[in-house]
N, C-alpha and C positions, 0 to 999 in steps of 0.2 A: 422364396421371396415372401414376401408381407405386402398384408394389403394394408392402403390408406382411406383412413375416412376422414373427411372434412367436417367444421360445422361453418355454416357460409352464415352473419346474420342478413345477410343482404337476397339471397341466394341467386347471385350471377358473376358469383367469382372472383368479384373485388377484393380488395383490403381494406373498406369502408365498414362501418358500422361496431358493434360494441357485444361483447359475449361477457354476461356478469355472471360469474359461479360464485351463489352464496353460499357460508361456509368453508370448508377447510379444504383441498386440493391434494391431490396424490398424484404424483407421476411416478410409475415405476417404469425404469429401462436403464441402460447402459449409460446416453447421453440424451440430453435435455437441450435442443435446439430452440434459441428464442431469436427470430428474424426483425428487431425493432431496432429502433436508430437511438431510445432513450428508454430505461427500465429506471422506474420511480420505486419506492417505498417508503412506507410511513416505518418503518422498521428503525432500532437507532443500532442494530448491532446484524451483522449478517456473519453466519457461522460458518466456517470452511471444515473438511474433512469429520461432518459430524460424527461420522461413522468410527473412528478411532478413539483409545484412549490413552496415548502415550504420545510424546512427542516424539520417538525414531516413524511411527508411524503417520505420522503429520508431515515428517522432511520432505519438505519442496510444495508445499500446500500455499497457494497466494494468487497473486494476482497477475494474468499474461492478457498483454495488449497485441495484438495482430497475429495472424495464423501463424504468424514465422516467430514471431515471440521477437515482435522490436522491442518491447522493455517488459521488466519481469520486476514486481516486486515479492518476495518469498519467505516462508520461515524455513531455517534451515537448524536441526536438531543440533549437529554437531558443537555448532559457537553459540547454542541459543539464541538464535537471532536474526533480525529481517537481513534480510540480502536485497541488491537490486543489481541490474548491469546498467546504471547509470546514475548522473550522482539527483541530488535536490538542488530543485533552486527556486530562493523565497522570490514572491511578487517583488518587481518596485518598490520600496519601502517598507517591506512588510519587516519581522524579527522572527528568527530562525532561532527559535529558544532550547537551548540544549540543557536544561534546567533552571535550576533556579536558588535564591539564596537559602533554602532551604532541602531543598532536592540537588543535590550535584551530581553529576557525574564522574564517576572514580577515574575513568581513563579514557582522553580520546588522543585517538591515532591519525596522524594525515603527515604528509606529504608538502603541499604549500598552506599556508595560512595567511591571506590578505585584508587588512581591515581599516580603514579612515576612520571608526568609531575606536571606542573603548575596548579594553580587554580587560577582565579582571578575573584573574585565576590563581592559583593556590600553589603548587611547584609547576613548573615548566622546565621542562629538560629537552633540550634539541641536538642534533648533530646539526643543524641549517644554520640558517641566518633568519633574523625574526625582526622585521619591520614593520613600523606602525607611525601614521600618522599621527594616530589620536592617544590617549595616555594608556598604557600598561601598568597595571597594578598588580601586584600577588603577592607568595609567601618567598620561598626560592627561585630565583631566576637565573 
């Protein structure tokens, strides 16, 4: 076994008070246990799998939500690409921008497609049926 040492700032056991390490921080071990309800950073990029440099060694490096892994957002080497087991869904009103008039996207894949607004796209090829309230615009339809 291993032993534990604590740093208490209070020194009576609490979870009160404030520990500032100035300076750079090292943990080394296996797993890095943080028990808070909210982790901030002034950071705008946070780096997963530092330690590789190849994407087969990245496969499956992301983001898991619950011990049991209720949702999982992932990079996955094989299809270069985030994976999730679950889909996106924008705010109330929000736009859900899958590019743009100048960035497009070469190919997307689904299943249904529902939309009251606009659609404007380039070919569309379905084995479905494609209904729209609002106007449909593109090259091949």
């Amino acid at each position: 076994m291993y032993d534990i040492h604590y740093i208490d700032p209070n020194g009576s056991g609490g979870t009160d008070g404030n520990v500032v390490i100035a300076g750079n921080l090292s943990v080394q071990g296996n797993v890095t246990y943080i028990d808070s309800n909210v982790i901030t950073t002034n950071e705008k990029s946070i780096t997963l799998a530092n330690n590789v440099s190849t994407g087969i060694a990245a496969d499956g490096a992301g983001i898991d939500i619950g011990n049991t892994t209720i949702a999982y957002w992932r990079f996955n080497n094989a299809t270069t690409s985030w994976q999730s087991n679950i889909g996106i869904t924008p705010a109330e009103n929000a736009t859900l921008n899958l590019g743009g008039t100048s960035n497009f996207w070469n190919v997307i894949y689904g299943t249904t497609s529902t939309t009251t607004g606009n659609v404007v796209a380039g070919n569309v090829t379905t084995a479905g049926l494609i209904t729209a309230t609002g106007n449909v615009t593109g090259g091949n339809l």
